[in-house]
C-alpha positions as CSV (number, residue, x, y, z in Angstrom):
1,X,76.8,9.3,141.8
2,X,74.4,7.1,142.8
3,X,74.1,3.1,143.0
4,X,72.1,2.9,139.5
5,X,74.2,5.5,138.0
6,X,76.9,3.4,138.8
7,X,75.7,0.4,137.5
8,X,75.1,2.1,133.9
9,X,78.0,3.3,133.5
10,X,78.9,0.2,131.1
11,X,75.7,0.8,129.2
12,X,76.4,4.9,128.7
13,X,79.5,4.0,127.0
14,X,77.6,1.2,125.1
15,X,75.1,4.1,123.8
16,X,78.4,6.5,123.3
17,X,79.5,4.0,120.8
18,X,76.1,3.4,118.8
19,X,75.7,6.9,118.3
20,X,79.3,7.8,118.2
21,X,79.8,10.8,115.4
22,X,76.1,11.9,115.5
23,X,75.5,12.4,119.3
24,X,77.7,13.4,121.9
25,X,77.5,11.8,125.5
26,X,78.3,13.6,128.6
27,X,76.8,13.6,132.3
28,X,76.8,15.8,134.9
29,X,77.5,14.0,138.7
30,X,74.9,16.0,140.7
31,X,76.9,14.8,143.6
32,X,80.3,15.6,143.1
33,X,79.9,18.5,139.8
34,X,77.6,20.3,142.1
35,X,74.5,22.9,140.5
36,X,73.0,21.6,137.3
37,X,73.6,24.1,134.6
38,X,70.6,26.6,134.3
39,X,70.1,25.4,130.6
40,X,69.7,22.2,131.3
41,X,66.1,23.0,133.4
42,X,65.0,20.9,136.3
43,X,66.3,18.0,137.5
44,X,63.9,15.6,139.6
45,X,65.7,11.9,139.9
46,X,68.6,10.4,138.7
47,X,69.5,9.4,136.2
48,X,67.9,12.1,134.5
49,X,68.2,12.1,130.7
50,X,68.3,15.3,128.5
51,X,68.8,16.3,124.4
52,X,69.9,19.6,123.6
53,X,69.4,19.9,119.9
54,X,70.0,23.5,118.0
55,X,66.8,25.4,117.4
56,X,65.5,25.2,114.0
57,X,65.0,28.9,113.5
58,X,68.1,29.8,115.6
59,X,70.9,32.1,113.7
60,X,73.4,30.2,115.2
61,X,73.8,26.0,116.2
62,X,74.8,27.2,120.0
63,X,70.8,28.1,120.4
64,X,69.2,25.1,121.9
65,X,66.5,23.1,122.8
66,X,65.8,20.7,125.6
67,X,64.2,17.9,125.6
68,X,63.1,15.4,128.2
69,X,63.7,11.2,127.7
70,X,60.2,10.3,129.3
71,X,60.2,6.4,130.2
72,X,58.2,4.4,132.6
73,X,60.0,3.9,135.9
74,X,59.8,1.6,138.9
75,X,61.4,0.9,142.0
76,X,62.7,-2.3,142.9
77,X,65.4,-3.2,145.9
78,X,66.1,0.6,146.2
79,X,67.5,0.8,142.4
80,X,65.6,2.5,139.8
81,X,64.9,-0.2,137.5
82,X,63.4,0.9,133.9
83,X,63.9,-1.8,131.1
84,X,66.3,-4.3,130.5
85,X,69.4,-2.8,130.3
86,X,70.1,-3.6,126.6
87,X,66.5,-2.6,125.9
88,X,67.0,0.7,127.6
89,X,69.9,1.8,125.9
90,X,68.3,0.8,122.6
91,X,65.8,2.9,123.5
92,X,67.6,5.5,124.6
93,X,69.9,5.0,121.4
94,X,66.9,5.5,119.3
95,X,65.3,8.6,121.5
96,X,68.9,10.1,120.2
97,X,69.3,9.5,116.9
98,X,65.4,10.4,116.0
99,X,65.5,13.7,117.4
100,X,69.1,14.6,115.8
101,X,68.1,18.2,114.3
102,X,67.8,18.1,110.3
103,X,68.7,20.9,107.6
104,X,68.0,18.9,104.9
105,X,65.7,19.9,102.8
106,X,63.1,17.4,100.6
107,X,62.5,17.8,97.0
108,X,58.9,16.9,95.9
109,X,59.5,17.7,92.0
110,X,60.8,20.4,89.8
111,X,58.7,23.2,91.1
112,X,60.8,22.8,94.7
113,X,63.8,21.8,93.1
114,X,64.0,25.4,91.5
115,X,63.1,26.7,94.1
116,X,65.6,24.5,96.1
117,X,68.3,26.3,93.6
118,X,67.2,29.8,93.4
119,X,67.7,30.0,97.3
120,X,70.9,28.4,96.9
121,X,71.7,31.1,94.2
122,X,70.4,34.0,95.9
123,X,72.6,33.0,99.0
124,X,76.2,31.6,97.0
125,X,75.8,28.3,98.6
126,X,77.3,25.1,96.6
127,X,74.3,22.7,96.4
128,X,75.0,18.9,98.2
129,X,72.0,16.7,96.2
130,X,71.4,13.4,98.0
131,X,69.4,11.2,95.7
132,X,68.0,8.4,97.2
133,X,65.8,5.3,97.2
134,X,63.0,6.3,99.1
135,X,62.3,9.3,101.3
136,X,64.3,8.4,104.7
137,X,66.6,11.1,106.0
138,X,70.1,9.2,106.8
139,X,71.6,10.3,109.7
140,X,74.3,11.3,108.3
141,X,72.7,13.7,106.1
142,X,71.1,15.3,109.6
143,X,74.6,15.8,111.2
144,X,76.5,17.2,108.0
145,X,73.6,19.0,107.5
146,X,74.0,20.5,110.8
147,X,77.8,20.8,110.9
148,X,77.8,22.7,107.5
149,X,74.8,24.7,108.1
150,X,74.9,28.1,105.8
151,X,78.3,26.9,104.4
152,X,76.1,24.7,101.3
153,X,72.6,23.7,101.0
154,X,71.6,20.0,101.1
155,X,68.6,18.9,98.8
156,X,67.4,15.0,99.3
157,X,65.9,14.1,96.0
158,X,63.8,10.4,96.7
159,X,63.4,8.5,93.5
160,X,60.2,7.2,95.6
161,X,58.3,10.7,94.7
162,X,57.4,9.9,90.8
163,X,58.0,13.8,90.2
164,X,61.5,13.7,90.8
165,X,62.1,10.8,87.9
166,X,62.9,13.6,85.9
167,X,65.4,15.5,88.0
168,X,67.6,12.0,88.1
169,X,67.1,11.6,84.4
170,X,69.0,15.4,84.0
171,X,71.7,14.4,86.4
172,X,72.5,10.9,84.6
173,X,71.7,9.3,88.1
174,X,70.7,5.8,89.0
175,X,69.9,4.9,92.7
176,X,71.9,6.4,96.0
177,X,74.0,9.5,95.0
178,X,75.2,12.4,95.8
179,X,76.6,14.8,93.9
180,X,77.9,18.3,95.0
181,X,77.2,21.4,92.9
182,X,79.6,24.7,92.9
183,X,78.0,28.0,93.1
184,X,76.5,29.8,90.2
185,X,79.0,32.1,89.1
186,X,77.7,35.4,88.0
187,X,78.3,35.0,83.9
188,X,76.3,31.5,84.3
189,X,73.6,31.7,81.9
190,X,70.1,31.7,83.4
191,X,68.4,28.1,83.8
192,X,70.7,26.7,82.0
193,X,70.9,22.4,82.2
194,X,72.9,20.1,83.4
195,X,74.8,19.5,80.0
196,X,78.0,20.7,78.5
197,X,80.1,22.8,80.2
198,X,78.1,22.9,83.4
199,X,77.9,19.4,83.7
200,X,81.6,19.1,83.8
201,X,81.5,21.1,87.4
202,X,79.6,18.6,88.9
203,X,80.9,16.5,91.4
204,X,80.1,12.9,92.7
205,X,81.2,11.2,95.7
206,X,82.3,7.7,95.4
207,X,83.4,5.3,97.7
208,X,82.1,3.9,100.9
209,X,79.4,5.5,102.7
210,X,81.6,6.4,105.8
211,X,80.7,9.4,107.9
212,X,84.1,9.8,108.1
213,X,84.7,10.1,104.1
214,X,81.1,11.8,103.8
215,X,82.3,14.6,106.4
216,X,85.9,15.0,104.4
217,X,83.2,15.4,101.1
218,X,81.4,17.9,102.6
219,X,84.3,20.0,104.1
220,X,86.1,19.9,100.4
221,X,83.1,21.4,98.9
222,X,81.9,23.8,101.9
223,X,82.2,27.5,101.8
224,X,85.1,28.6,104.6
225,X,82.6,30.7,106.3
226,X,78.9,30.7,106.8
227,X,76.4,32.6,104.9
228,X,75.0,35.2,106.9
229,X,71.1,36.4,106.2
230,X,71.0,39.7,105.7
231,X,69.1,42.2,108.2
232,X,65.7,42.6,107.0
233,X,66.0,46.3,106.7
234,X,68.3,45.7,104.3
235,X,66.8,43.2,102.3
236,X,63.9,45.6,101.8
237,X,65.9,48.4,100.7
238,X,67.6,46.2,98.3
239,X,63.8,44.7,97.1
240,X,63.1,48.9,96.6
241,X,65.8,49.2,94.5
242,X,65.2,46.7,92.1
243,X,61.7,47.7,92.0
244,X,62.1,51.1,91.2
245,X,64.8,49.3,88.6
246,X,61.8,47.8,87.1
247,X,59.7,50.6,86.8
248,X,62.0,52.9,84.8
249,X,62.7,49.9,82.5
């Protein structure tokens, strides 16, 4: 390892503990861990700094993508010297946390937000609705999101978009929330509200906004197993079907 590596080393586990439940850290001694893994690409200098993140469009979270921390860098008294050392893993913090991948999905008024529950229908995922202030995705919402991907669906509703007043209005909500909803079962009337019997189903989380107790929330309310699409041969067949259902009706 070299001599600048070395002299990180207190500010790596400074970062670990910033991002601590979002990111993980890790590093790979070029000197004593010997070749890079191919997945992490090309290594020119050390330290060399990397983010695998999963691929949006991947079927699975083990699908990634790499991407380079690009910062201005000198040399001074043989040590690679970048930023302040606070500064840097600030920086490097931030690089982090903004580029953590994100399943969540935004609802801009009641045209997406039924469309936000038909696909959660059509697929038998609970629905996870995050109402909040104004439009910024908490980072804790982008790792659950990630963590429970295909096992529910997470809407964030901001009360910033004036179309969505009337989605909190139906769910009797005032500022930050979040409130999980079970699947539809199959003798659920169609489009029904959120009143009577259905509203009774609902769930709220209360309590401090802990990724710890958010992550326990989630898992409670999470399908066992993921959701998996179905091939698109036969989602075509299926489509023919109800088609020709159609027709003879």
């Amino acid at each position: 390892m070299s001599g600048y590596c070395q002299l990180l080393n207190p500010e790596w586990e400074e970062l670990a503990s910033r991002v601590k439940g979002f990111v993980k850290i890790a590093y790979w001694d070029t000197e004593k861990s010997g070749a890079v893994p191919s997945i992490l690409g090309e290594i020119r200098g050390t330290p060399t700094i990397k983010l695998l993140k999963p691929k949006r469009k991947a079927k699975t979270n083990k699908q990634k993508d790499v991407i380079d921390y690009n910062m201005e860098r000198k040399a001074s008294d043989s040590l690679l010297v970048v930023l302040p050392i606070l500064e840097q893993t600030l920086q490097v913090s931030n690089f982090a946390l903004d580029l953590m991948p994100s399943f969540v999905e935004r609802v801009n008024g009641p045209d997406d937000f039924e469309k936000f529950k038909s696909k959660a229908k059509k697929y038998g995922l609970p629905m996870m609705l995050f109402f909040s202030d104004d439009r910024q995705i908490l980072n804790e919402m982008k790792f659950l999101s990630t963590e429970f991907r295909r096992k529910l669906l997470v809407g964030q509703i901001p009360y910033t978009k004036k179309e969505n007043k009337s989605i909190f209005l139906e769910y009797g909500v005032r500022g930050q929330a979040l409130l999980v909803v079970p699947p539809s079962s199959e003798d659920e009337v169609e489009n029904e509200d959120v009143s009577g019997e259905s509203r009774k189903q609902l769930v709220s989380f209360d309590g401090k906004w802990t990724l710890h107790r958010l992550q326990s929330f989630f898992h409670n309310h999470a399908l066992k197993s993921e959701v998996k699409p179905k091939p698109a041969e036969e989602t075509k067949a299926e489509e023919k079907v109800q088609e020709t259902i159609k027709t003879e009706l």
